[in-house]
N, C-alpha and C positions, 0 to 999 in steps of 0.2 A: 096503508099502515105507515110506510116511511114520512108520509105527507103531514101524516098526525102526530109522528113522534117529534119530525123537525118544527112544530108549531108548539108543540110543547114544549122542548128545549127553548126555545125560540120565546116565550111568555117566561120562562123561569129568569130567563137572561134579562130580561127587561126587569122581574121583579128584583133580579139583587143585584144588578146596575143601573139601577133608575138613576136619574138626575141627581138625586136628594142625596145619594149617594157615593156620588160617581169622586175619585181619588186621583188627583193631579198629577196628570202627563202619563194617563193607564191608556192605552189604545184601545179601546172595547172590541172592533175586529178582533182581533190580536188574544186578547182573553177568550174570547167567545171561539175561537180555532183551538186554540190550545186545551182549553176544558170542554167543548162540546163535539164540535164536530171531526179533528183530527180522531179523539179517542174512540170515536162513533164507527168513522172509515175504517180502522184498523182491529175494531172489534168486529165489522161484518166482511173482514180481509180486505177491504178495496186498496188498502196502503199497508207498510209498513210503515213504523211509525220508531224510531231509535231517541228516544229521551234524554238520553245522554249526550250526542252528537247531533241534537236538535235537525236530524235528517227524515225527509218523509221520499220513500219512493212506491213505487207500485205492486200492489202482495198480488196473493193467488187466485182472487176473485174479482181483480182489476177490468180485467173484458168483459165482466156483465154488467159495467156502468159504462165503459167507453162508449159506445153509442149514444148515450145520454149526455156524454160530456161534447161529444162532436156536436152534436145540435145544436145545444145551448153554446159555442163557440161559435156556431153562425150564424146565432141569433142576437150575437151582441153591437150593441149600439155604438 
């Protein structure tokens, strides 16, 4: 399910930052955290997320992805 949702996030972001569209000196990373997936984490608890102090730390449901983050931390190239 989460695999499906992130690919659909993931196709929407392409539709309304495509090239054709894309706004000078926007970091697309940078947008696609801050509207997709930070509010994603902090809606299934994995983060805290403070908008006003642009602070993200770790919420209440954090340990049932740490595993997931270790791995992929020593999978990286």
């Amino acid at each position: 399910m989460s695999r499906e949702v992130a690919e659909a996030d993931e196709n929407l972001l392409q539709r309304y930052l495509s090239s054709s569209r894309m706004i000078a000196e926007v970091d697309e990373y940078s947008v696609s955290m801050h509207h997709i997936h930070l509010p994603k984490l902090a809606e299934y608890g994995f983060i805290e997320w403070d908008l006003d102090h642009n602070l993200v730390v770790q919420g209440p449901c954090f340990d049932e992805i740490r595993p997931h983050l270790k791995l992929v931390a020593e999978h990286q190239d």
